[in-house]
LUMLUM-170425 format. One record per residue (C-alpha): residue number from 1; residue in one letter; chain; z, y, x. Coordinates in pm, 1 decimal, padded with zeros to 6 digits. Example, Ala and Ser with C-alpha at 12.3 -4.5 7.8 and 13.67 -1.06 7.14 Angstrom:
2
+-----+---+---+----------+----------+----------+
|   k | r | c |        w |        v |        u |
+-----+---+---+----------+----------+----------+
|   1 | A | A |  00780.0 | -00450.0 |  01230.0 |
|   2 | S | A |  00714.0 | -00106.0 |  01367.0 |
+-----+---+---+----------+----------+----------+
END
This chain:
337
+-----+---+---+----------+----------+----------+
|   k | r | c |        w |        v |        u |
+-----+---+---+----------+----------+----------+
|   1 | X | A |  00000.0 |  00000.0 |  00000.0 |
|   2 | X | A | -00120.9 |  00325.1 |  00105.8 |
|   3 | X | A |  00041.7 |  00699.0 |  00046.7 |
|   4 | X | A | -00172.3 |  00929.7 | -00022.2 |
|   5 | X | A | -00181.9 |  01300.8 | -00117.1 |
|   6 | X | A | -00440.2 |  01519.1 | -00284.5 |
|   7 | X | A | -00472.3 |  01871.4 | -00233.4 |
|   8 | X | A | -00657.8 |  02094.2 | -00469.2 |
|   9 | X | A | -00657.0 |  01997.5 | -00869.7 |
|  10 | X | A | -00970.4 |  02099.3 | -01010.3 |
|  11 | X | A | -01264.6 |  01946.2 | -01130.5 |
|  12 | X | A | -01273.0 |  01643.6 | -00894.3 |
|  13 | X | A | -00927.6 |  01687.7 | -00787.6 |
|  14 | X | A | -00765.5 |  01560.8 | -01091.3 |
|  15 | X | A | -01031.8 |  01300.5 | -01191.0 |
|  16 | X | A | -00939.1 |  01120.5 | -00793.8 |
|  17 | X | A | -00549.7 |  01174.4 | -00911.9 |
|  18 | X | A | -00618.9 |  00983.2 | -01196.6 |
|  19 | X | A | -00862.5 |  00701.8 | -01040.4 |
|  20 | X | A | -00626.0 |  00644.8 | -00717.5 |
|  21 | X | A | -00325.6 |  00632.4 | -00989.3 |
|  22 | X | A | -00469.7 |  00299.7 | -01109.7 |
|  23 | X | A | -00539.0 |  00161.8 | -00786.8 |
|  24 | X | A | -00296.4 | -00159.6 | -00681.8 |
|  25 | X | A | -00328.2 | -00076.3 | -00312.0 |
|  26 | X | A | -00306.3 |  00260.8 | -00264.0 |
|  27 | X | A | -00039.7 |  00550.4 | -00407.7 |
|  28 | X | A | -00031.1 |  00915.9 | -00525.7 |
|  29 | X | A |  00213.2 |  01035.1 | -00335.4 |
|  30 | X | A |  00151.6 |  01402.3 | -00527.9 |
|  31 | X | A | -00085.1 |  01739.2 | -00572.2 |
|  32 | X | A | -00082.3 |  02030.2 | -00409.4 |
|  33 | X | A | -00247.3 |  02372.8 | -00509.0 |
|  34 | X | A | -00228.7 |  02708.8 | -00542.5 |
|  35 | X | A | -00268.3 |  02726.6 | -00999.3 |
|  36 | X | A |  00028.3 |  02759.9 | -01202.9 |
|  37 | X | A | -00137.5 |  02744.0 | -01505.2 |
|  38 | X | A | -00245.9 |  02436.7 | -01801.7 |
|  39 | X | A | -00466.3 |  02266.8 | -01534.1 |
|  40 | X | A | -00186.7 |  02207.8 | -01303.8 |
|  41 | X | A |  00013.3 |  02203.6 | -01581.2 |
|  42 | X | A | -00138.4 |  01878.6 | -01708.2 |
|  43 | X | A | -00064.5 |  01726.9 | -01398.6 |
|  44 | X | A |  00259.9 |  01792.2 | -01445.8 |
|  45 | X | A |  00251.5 |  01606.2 | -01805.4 |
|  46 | X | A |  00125.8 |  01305.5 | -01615.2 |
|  47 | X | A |  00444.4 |  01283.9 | -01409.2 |
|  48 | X | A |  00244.2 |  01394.5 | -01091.5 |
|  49 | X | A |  00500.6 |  01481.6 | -00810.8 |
|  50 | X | A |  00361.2 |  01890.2 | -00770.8 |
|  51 | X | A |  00338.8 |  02097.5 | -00408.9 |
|  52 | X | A |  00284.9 |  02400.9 | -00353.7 |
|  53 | X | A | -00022.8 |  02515.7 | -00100.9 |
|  54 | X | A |  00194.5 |  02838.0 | -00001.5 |
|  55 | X | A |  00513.1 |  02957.0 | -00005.7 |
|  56 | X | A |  00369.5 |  03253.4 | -00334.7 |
|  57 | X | A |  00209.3 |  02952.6 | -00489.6 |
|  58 | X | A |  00544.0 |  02780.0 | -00511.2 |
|  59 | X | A |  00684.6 |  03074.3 | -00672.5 |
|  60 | X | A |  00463.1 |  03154.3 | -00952.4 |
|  61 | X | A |  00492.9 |  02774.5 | -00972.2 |
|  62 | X | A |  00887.5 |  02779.6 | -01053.9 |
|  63 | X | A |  00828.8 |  03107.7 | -01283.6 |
|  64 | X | A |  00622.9 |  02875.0 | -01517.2 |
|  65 | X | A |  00857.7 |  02614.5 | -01500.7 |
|  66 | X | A |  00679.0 |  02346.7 | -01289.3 |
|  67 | X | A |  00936.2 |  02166.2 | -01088.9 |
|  68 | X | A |  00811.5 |  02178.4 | -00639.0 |
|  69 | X | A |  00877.3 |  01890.4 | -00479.5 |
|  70 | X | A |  00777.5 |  02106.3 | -00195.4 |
|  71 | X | A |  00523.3 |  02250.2 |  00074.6 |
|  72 | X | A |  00178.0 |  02163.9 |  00168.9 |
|  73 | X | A |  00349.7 |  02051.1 |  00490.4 |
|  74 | X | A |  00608.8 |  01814.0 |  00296.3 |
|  75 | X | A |  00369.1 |  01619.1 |  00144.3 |
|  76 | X | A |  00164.0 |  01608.0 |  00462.0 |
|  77 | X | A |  00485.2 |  01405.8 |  00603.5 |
|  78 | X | A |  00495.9 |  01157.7 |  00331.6 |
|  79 | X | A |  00103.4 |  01007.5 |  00299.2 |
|  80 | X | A | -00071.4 |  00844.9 |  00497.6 |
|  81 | X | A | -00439.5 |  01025.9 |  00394.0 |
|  82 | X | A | -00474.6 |  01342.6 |  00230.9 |
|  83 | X | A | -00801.5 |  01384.6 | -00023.9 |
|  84 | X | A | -00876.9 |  01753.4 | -00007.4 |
|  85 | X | A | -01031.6 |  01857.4 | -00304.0 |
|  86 | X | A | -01036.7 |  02247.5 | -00310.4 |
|  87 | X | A | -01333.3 |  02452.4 | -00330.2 |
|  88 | X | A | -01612.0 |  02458.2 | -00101.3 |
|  89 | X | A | -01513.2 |  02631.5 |  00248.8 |
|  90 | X | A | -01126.6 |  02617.6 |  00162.2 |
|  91 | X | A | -01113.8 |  02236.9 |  00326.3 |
|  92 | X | A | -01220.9 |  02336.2 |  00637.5 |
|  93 | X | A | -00934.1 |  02598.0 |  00682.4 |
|  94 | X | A | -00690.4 |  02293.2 |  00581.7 |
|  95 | X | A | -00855.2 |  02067.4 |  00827.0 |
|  96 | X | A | -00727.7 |  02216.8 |  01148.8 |
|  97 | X | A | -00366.5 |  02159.3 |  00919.1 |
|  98 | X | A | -00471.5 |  01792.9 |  00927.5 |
|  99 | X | A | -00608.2 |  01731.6 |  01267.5 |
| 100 | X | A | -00315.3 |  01900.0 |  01381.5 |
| 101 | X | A | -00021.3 |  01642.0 |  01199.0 |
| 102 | X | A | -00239.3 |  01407.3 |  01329.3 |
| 103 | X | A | -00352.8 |  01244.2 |  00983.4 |
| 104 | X | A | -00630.2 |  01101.4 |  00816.3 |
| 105 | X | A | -00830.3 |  01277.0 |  00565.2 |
| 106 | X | A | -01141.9 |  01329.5 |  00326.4 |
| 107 | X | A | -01360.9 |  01611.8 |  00217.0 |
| 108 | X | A | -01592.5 |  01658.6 | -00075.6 |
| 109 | X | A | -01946.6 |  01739.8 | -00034.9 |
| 110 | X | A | -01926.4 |  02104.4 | -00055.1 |
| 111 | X | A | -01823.4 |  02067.8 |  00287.8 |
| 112 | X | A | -02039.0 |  02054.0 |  00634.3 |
| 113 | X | A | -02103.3 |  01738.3 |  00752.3 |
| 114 | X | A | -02002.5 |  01877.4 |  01118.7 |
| 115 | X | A | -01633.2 |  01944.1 |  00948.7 |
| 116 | X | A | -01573.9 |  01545.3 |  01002.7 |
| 117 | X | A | -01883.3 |  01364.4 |  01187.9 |
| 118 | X | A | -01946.3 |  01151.3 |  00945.0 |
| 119 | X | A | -02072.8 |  01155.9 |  00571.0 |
| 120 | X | A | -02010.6 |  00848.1 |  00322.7 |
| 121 | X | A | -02176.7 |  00684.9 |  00080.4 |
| 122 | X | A | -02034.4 |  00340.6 | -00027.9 |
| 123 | X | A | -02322.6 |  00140.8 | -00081.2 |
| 124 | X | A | -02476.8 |  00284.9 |  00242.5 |
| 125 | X | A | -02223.5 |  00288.1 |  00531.5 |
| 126 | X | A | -01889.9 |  00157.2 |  00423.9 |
| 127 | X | A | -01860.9 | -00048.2 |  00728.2 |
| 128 | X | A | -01884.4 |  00265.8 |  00935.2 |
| 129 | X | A | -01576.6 |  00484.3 |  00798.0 |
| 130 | X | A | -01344.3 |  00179.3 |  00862.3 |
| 131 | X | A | -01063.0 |  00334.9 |  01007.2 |
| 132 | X | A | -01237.9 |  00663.6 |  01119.2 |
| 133 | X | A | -00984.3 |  00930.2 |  01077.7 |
| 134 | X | A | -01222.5 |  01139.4 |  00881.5 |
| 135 | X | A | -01500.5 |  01147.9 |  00655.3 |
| 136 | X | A | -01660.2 |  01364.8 |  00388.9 |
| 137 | X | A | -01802.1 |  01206.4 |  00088.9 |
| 138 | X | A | -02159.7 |  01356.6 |  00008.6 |
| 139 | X | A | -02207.1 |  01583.8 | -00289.2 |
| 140 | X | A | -02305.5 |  01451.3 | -00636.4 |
| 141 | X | A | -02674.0 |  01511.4 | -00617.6 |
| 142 | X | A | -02680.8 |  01342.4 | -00251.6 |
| 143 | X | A | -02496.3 |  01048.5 | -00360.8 |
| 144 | X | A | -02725.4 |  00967.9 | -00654.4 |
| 145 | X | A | -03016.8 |  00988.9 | -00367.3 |
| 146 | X | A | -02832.9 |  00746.9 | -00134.6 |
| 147 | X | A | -02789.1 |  00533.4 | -00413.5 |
| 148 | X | A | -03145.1 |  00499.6 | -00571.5 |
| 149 | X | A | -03293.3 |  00483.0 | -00240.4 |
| 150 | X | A | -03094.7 |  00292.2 | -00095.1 |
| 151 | X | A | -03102.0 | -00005.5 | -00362.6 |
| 152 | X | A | -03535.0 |  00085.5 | -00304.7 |
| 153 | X | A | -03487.4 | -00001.8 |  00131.8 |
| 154 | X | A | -03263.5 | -00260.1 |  00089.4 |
| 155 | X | A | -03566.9 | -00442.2 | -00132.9 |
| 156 | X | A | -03797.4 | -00331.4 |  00184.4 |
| 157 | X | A | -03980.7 | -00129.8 | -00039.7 |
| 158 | X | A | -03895.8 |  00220.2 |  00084.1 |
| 159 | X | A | -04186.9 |  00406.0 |  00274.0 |
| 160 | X | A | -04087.1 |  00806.6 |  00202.5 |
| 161 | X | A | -03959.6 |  00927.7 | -00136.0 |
| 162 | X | A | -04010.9 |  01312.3 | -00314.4 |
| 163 | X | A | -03803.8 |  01453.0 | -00537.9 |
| 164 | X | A | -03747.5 |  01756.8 | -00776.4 |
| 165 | X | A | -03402.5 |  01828.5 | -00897.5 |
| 166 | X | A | -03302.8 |  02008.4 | -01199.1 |
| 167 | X | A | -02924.8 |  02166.5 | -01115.5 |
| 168 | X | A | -02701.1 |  02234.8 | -01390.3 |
| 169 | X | A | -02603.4 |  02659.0 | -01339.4 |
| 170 | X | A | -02227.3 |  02582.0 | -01349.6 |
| 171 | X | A | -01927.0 |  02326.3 | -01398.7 |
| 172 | X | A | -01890.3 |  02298.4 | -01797.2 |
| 173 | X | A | -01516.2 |  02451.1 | -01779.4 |
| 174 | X | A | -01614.2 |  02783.6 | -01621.8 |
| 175 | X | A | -01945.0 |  02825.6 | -01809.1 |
| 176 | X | A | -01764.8 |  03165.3 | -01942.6 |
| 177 | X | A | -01752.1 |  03298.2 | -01566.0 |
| 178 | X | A | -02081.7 |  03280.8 | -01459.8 |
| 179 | X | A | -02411.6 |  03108.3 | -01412.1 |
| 180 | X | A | -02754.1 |  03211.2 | -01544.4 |
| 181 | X | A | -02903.4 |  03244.9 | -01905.3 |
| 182 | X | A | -03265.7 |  03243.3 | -02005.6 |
| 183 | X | A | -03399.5 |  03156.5 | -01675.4 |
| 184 | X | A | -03455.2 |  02932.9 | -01402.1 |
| 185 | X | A | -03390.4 |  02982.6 | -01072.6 |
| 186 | X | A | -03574.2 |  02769.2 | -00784.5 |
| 187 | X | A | -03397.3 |  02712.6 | -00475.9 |
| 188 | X | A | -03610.3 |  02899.3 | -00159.2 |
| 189 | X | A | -03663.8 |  02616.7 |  00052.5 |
| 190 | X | A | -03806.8 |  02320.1 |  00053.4 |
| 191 | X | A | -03666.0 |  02141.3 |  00118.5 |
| 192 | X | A | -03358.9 |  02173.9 | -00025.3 |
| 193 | X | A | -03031.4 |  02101.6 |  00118.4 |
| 194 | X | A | -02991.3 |  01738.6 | -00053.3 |
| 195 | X | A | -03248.0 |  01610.9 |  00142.6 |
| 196 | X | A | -03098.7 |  01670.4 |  00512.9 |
| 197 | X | A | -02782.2 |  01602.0 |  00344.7 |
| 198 | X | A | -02900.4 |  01211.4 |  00279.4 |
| 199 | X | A | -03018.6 |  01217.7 |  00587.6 |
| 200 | X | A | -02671.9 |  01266.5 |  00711.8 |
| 201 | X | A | -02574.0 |  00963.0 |  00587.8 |
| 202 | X | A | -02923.9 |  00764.2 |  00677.4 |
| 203 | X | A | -03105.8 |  00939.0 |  00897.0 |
| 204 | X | A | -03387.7 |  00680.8 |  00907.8 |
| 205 | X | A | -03479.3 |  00787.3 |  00559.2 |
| 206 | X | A | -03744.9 |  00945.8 |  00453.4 |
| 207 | X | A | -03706.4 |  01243.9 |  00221.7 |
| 208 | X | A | -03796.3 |  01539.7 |  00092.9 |
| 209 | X | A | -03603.5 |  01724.4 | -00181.0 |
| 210 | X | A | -03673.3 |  02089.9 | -00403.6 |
| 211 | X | A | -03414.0 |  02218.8 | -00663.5 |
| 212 | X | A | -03417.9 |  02420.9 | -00959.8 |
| 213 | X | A | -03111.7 |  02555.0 | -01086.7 |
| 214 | X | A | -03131.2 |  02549.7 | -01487.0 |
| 215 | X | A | -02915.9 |  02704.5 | -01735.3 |
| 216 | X | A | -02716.1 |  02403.2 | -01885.3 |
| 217 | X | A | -02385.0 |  02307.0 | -01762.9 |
| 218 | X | A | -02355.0 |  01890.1 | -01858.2 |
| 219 | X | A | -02537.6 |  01728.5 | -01579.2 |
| 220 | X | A | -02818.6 |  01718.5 | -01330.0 |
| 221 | X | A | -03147.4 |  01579.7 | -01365.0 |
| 222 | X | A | -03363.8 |  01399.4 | -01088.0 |
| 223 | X | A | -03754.1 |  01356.9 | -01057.2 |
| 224 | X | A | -03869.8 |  01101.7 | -00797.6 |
| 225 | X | A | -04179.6 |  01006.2 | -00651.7 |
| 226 | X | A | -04182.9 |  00726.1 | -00345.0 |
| 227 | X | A | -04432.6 |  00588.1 | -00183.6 |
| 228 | X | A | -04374.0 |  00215.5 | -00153.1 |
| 229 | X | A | -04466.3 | -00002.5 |  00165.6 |
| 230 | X | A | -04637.1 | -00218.5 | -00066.6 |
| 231 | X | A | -04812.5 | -00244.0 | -00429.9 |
| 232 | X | A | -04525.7 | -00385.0 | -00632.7 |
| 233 | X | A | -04464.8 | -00455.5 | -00991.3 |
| 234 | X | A | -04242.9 | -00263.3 | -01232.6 |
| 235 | X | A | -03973.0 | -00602.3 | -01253.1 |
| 236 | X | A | -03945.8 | -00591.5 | -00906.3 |
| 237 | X | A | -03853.4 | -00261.2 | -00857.8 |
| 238 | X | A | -03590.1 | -00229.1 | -01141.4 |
| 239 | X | A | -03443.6 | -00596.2 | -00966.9 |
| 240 | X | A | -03404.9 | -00331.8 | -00643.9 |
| 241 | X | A | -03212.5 | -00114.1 | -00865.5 |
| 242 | X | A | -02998.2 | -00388.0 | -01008.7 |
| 243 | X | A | -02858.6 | -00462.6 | -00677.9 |
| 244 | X | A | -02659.2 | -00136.5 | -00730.8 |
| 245 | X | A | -02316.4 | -00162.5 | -00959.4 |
| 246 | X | A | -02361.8 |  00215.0 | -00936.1 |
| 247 | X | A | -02666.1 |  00292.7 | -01089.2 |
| 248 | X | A | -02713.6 |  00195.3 | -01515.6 |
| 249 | X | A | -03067.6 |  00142.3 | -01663.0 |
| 250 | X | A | -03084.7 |  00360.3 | -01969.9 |
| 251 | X | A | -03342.1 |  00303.1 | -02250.4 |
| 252 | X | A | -03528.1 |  00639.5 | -02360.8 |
| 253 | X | A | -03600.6 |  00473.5 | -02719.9 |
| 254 | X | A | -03271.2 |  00384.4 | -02788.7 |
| 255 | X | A | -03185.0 |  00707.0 | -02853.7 |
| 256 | X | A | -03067.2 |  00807.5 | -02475.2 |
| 257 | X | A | -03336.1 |  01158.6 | -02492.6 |
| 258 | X | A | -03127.9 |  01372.7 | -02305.2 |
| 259 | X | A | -02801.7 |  01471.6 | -02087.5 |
| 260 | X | A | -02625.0 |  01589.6 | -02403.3 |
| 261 | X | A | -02714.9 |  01188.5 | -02571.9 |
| 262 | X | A | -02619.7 |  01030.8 | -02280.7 |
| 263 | X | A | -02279.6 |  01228.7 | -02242.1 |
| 264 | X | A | -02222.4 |  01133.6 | -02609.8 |
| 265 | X | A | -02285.3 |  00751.3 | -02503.8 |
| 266 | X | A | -01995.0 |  00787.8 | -02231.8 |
| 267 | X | A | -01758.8 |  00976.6 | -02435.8 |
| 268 | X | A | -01765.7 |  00671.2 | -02677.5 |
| 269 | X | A | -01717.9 |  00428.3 | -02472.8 |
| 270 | X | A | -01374.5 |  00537.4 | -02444.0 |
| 271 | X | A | -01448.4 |  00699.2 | -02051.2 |
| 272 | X | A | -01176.2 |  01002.8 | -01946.6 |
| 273 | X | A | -01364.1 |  01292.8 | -02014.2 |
| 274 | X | A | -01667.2 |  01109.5 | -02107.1 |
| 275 | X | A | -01773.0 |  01033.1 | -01712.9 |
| 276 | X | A | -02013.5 |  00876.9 | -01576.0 |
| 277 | X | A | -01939.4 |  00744.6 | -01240.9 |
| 278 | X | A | -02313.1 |  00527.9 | -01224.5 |
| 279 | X | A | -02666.7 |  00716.3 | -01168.6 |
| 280 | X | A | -02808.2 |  00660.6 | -01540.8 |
| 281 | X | A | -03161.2 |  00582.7 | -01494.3 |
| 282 | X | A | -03444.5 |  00555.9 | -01764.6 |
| 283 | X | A | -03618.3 |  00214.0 | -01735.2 |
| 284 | X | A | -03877.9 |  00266.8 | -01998.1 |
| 285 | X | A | -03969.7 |  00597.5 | -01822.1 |
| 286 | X | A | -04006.4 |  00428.6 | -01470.9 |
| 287 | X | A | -04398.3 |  00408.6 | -01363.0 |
| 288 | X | A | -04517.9 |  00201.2 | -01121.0 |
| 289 | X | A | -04937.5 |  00284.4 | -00984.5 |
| 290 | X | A | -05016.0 |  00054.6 | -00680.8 |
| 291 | X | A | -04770.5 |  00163.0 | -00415.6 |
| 292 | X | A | -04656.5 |  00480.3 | -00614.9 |
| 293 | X | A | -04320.2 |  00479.7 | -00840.5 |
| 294 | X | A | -04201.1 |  00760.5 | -01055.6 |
| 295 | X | A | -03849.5 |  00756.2 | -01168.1 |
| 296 | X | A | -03632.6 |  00991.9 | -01363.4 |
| 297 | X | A | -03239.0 |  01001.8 | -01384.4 |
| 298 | X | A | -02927.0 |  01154.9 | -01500.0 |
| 299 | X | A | -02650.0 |  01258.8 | -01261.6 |
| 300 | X | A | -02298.1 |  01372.9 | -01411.8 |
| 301 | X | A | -02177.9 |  01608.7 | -01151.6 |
| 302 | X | A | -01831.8 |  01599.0 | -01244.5 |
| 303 | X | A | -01804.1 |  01222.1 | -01186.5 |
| 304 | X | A | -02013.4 |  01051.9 | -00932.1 |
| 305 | X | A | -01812.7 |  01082.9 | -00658.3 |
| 306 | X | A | -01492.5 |  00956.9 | -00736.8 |
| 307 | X | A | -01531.2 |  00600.5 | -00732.9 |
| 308 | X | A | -01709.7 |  00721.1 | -00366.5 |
| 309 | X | A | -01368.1 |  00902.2 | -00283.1 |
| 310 | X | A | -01138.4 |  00556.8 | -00383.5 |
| 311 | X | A | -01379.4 |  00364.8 | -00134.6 |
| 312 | X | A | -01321.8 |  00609.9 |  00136.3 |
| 313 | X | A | -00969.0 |  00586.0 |  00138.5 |
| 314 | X | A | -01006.1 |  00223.6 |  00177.6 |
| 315 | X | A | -01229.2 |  00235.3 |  00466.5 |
| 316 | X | A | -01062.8 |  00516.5 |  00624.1 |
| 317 | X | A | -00700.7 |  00342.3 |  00601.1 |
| 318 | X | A | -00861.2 |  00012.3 |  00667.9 |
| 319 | X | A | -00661.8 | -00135.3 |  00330.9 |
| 320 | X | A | -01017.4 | -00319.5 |  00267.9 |
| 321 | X | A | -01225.6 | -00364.9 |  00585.9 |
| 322 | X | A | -01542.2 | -00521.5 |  00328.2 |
| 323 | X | A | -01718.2 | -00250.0 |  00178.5 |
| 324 | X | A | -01857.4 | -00475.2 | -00124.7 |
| 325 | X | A | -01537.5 | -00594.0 | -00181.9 |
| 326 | X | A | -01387.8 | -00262.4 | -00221.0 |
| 327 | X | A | -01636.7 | -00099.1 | -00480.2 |
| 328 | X | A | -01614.1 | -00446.9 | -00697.8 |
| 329 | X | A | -01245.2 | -00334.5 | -00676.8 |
| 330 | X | A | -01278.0 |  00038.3 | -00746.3 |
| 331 | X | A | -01557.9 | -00057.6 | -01034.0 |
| 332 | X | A | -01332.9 | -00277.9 | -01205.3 |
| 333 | X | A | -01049.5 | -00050.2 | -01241.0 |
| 334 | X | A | -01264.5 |  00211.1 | -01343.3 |
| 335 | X | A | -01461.3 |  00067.7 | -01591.2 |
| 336 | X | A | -01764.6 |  00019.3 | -01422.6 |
| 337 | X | A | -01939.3 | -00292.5 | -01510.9 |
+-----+---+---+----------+----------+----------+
END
């Protein structure tokens, strides 16, 4: 059994809370943050041990009535790993907290790969995080790449792969802050920064990527094109996609039209918040021409990467040294059949 802390409660922060909560081999020790309001406040309902990033965090804390266990610093002493969750450029301040106690830690994708040395996907390079002292799990976007292409090179039918992706503007709870309205807005370069960002975690693939950001908040949406090394048929490219747990064929006429359906799908199959921790992709909509395949799927941006973040505490703390043996773990207790 492994302690571990998470620092920074937000959108992925308390979805990892939850998910390492129903591990058998691993414990929340608590969560640390700066908020003193209903989000932290919820963890508070869940019996989460709270602590305080600063000493005027702590404060406000105890003004609203949140019992501190402590500092940043005295749950650092307690865990094993720390999972830092906060928002993008705010981890890599905390880092030189961690390197410096001398403990293990992982960073969301919002983060440089350069922060740690080494970016994680589970299906990809388990086997290399095992007992690193670092890692940082790719974003949501780059994760749904590693997956889909992955499954396609592990069939040997890889050559290079093109993609368009549609970005949602904002994360659902803020929509009221921010994000755009009535437009689109396409990312300069191409390409865009998902691409290099695979290529972080493979750098033998072949990839090009170009972004849109659109004005809907639920999800993003994927185009793909790949050349394959060989002509192949349609069965034998969706059997390359079954060897992923992670990624869920979705039928276009049985109703599953849109983000908005699919979210509906998840939030009645009784999953927290409605996630969706697979890539849903639509098999009816998958092409195959020759050596061409065109592919379209869903990613839910709030989601992806947790199960990602449970298997990277495993590898990191070496509780499971088998990387396939650790995601059928994380998938069962999540739900993910």
């Amino acid at each position: 059994m492994k302690n571990v802390g998470l620092v920074g409660y937000g959108v992925i922060g308390k979805r990892v809370a939850d998910a390492i909560n129903v591990q058998d081999d691993m414990d929340l020790v608590g969560v640390c943050d700066v908020i003193n309001d209903w989000r932290i406040q919820n963890a508070v309902r869940k019996e989460y041990d709270i602590y305080a990033a600063t000493a005027e965090a702590e404060k406000q804390m105890k003004a609203s009535g949140i019992s501190v266990k402590g500092s940043l610093q005295d749950l650092l002493d307690k865990v094993d790993l720390v999972v830092d969750c906060t928002p993008k450029n705010i981890a890599a301040k905390n880092v030189e907290i961690y390197k410096k106690q001398g403990i293990k830690f992982i960073v969301q994708g919002g983060e440089k790969h350069q922060t740690t040395g080494h970016s994680f996907s589970a299906e990809n390079n388990y086997k290399s995080a095992v007992n690193l002292d670092a890692t940082r799990v790719v974003s949501c976007n780059t994760t749904s790449i590693l997956r889909t292409l992955t499954a396609l090179k592990r069939a040997d039918l890889l050559d290079y792969a093109r993609g368009t992706l549609l970005r949602r503007a904002t994360d659902p709870w803020e929509s009221h802050l921010g994000g755009i309205m009535n437009t689109m807005v396409p990312e300069k370069d191409i390409p865009s920064h998902q691409g290099p960002d695979a290529q972080s975690v493979d750098p033998d693939l072949d990839v090009i990527t170009a972004a849109v950001k659109v004005p809907e908040t639920l999800s993003h949406m994927h185009y793909w094109n790949v050349k394959l090394k060989k002509q192949a048929t349609k069965e034998e490219v969706l059997n390359a996609f079954k060897t992923s747990t992670r990624i869920k064929l979705i039928h276009y006429d049985q109703g599953l039209v849109s983000n908005n359906t699919i979210k509906e799908m998840y939030l009645d199959m009784g999953r927290p918040w409605g996630d969706m921790y697979e890539v849903a992709l639509w098999e009816d909509m998958l092409k195959v021409v020759g050596d061409e395949l065109f592919y379209a799927y869903v990613v839910d941006n709030q989601a992806i990467v947790i199960p990602e973040t449970i298997d990277a505490i495993r590898a990191l703390t070496g509780i499971e040294t088998d990387g396939a043996k650790s995601i059928s773990k994380t998938n069962k207790s999540l739900g993910i059949n």
